[in-house]
KEKOL-750191 format. One record per residue (C-alpha): residue in one letter; x, y negated, z negated; residue number from 1. Coordinates in nm, 4 decimals. Example, Ala and Ser with C-alpha at 12.3 -4.5 7.8 and 13.67 -1.06 7.14 Angstrom:
// KEKOL-750191
{'A', {1.2300, 0.4500, -0.7800}, 1}
{'S', {1.3670, 0.1060, -0.7140}, 2}
// end
This chain:
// KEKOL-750191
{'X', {-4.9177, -2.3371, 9.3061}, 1}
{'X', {-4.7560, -2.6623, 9.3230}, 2}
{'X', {-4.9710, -2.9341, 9.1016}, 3}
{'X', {-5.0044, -3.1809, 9.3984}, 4}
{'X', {-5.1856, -2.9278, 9.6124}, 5}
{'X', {-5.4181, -2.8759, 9.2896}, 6}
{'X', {-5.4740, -3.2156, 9.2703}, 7}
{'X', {-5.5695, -3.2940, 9.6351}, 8}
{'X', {-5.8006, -2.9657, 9.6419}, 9}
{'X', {-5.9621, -3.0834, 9.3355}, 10}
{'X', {-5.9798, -3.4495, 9.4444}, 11}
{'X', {-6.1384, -3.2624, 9.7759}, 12}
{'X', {-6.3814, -3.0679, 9.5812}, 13}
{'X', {-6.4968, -3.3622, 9.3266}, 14}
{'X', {-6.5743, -3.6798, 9.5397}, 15}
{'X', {-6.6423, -3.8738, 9.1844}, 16}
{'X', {-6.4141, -4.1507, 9.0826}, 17}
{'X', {-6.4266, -4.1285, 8.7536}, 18}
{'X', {-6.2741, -3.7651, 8.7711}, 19}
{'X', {-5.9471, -3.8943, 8.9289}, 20}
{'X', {-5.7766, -4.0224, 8.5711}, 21}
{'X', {-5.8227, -3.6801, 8.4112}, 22}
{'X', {-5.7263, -3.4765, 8.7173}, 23}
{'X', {-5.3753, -3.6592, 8.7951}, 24}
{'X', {-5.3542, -3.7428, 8.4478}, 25}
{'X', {-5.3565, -3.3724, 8.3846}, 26}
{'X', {-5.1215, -3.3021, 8.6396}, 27}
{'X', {-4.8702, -3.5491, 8.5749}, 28}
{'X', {-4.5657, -3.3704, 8.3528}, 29}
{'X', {-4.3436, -3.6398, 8.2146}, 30}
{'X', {-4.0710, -3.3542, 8.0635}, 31}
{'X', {-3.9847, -3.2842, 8.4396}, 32}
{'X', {-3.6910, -3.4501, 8.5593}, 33}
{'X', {-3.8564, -3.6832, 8.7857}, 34}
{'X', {-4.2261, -3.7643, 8.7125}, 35}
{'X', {-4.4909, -3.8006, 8.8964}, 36}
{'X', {-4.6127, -4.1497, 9.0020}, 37}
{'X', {-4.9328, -4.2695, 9.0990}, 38}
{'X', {-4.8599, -4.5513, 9.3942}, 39}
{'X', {-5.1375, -4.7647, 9.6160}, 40}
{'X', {-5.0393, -4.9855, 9.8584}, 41}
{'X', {-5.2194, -5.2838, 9.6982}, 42}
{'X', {-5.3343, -5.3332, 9.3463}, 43}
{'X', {-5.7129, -5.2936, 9.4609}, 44}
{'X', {-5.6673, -4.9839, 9.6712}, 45}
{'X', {-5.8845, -4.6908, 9.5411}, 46}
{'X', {-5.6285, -4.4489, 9.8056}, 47}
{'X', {-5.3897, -4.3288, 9.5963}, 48}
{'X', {-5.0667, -4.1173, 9.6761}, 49}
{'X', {-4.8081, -3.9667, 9.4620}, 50}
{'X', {-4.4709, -3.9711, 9.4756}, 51}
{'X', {-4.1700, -3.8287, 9.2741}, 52}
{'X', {-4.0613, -4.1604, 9.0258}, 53}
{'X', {-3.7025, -4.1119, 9.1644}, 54}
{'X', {-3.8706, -4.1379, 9.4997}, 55}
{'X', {-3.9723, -4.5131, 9.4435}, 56}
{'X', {-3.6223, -4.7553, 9.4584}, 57}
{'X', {-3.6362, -5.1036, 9.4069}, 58}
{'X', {-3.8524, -5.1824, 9.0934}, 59}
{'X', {-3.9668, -5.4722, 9.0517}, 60}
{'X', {-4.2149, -5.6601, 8.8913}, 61}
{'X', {-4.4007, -5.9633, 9.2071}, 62}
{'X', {-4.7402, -6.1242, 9.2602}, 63}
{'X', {-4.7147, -5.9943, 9.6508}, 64}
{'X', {-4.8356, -5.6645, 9.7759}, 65}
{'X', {-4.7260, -5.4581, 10.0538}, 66}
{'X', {-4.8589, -5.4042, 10.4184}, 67}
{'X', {-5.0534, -5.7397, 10.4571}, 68}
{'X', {-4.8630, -5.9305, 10.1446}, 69}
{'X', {-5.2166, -6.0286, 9.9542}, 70}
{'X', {-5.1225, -6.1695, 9.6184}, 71}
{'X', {-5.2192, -6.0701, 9.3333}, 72}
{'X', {-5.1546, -6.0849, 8.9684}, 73}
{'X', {-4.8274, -5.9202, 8.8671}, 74}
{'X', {-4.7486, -5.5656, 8.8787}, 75}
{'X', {-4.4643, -5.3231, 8.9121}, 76}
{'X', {-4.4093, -5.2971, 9.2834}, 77}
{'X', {-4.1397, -5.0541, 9.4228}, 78}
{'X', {-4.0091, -4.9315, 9.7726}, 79}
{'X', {-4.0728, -4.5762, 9.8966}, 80}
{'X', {-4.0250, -4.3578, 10.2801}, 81}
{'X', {-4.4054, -4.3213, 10.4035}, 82}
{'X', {-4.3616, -3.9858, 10.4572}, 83}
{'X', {-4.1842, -3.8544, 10.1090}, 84}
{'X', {-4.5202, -3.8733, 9.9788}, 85}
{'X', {-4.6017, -3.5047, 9.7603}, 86}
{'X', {-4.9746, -3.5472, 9.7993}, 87}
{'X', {-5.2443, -3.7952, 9.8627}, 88}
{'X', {-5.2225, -4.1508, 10.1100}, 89}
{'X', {-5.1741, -4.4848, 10.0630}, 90}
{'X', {-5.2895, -4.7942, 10.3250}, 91}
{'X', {-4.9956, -4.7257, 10.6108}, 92}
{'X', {-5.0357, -4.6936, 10.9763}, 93}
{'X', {-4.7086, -4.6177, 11.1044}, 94}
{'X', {-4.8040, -4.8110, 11.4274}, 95}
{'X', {-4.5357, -5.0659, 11.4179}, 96}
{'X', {-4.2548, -4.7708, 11.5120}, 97}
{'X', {-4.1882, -4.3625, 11.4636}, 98}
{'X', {-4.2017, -4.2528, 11.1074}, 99}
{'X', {-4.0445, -4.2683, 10.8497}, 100}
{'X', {-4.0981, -4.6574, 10.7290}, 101}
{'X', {-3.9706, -4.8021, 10.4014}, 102}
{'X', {-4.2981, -4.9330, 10.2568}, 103}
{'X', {-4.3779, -5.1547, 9.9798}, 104}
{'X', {-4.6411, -4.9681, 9.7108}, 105}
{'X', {-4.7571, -5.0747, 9.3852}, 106}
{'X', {-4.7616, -4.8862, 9.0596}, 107}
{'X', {-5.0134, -5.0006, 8.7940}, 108}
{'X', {-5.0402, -4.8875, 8.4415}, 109}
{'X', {-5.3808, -4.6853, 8.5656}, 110}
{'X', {-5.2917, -4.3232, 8.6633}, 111}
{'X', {-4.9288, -4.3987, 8.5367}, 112}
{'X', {-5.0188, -4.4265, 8.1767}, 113}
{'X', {-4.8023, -4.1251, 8.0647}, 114}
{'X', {-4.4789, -4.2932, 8.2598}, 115}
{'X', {-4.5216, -4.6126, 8.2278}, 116}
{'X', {-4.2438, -4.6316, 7.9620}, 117}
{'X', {-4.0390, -4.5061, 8.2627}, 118}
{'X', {-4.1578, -4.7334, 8.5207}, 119}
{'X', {-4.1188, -5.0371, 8.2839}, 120}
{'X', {-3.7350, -4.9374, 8.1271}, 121}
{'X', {-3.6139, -4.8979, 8.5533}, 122}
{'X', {-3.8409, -5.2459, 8.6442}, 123}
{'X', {-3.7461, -5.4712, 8.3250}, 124}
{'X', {-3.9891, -5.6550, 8.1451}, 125}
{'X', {-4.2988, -5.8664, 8.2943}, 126}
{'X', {-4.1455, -6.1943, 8.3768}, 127}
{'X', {-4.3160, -6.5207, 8.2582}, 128}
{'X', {-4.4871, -6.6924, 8.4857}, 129}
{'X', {-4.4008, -7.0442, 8.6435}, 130}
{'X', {-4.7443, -7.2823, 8.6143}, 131}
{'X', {-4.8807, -7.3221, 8.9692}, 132}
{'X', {-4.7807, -7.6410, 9.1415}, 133}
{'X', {-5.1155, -7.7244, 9.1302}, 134}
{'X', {-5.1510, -7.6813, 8.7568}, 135}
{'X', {-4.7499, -7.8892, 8.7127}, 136}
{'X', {-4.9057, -8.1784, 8.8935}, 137}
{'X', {-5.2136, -8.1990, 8.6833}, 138}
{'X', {-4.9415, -8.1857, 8.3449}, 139}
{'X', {-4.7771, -8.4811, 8.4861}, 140}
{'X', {-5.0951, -8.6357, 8.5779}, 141}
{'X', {-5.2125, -8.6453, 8.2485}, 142}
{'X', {-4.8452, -8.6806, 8.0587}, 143}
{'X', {-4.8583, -9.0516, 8.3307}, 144}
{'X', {-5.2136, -9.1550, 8.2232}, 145}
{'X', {-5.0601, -9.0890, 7.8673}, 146}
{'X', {-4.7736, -9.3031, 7.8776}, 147}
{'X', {-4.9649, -9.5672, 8.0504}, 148}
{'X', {-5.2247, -9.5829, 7.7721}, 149}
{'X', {-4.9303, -9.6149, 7.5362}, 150}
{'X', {-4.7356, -9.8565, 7.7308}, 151}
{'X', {-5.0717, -10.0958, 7.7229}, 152}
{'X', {-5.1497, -10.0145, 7.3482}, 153}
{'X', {-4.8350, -10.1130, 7.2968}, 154}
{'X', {-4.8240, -10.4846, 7.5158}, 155}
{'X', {-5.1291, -10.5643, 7.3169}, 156}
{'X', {-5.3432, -10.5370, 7.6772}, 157}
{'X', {-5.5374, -10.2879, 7.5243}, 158}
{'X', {-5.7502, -10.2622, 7.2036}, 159}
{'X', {-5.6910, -9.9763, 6.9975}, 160}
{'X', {-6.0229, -9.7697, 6.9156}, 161}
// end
């Protein structure tokens, strides 16, 4: 019996939570020639589906999810046909047009912890981060204040303490 009926029968059987890590992380073979992947369509999502890795194109790490684009903190997103799915669902409607859709999923290191060597070697390594604009115009802010305290020390308009 294929492992991704197993999975969804067990998942069926045992409506706890906290039994999902063991069960697909005792499912998921990474000597195969294409893994299994644990996907959700945002980082939050408890639905989980799971897909073949050579399934998911396009890795990449972003801040934006798919379906409604909430953002985030950055993860590994990826690109995947909503119906190549092995077992489980994600957050897709398939209103918008006949199947099948491209749709943007997220992988996280949860579920994926046996692959995620994989996942990371095809998406690179996690980017660093440009400061929010909000944060840059505090920086220059204070760096302005700064040189304005210095440029007054220095006239002799202000005392030093």
């Amino acid at each position: 019996m294929c492992n991704c009926i197993v999975l969804e029968m067990r998942l069926k059987q045992n409506d706890d939570r906290a039994e999902v890590p063991k069960l697909i992380a005792s499912l998921v073979d990474t000597s195969a020639d294409s893994p299994m992947v644990a996907v959700r369509r945002q980082p939050p999502d408890h639905r989980l589906a799971m897909y073949r890795l050579s399934d998911v194109s396009r890795l990449h790490w972003s801040k934006i999810g798919g379906g409604i684009r909430q953002k985030s903190a950055l993860h590994v997103y990826g690109y995947v046909m909503c119906d190549g799915m092995v077992s489980g669902k994600f957050a897709h409607s398939c209103r918008h047009g006949p199947p099948p859709h491209r749709a943007k999923v997220c992988l996280t290191k949860k579920y994926n912890e046996k692959v995620w060597p994989l996942v990371l070697e095809r998406a690179g390594p996690k980017p660093k981060l440009r400061p929010s604009r909000k944060a840059r115009r505090r920086k220059a802010k204070r760096l302005r204040e700064q040189h304005a305290m210095l440029a007054a020390i220095e006239t002799g308009g202000i005392d030093r303490v």
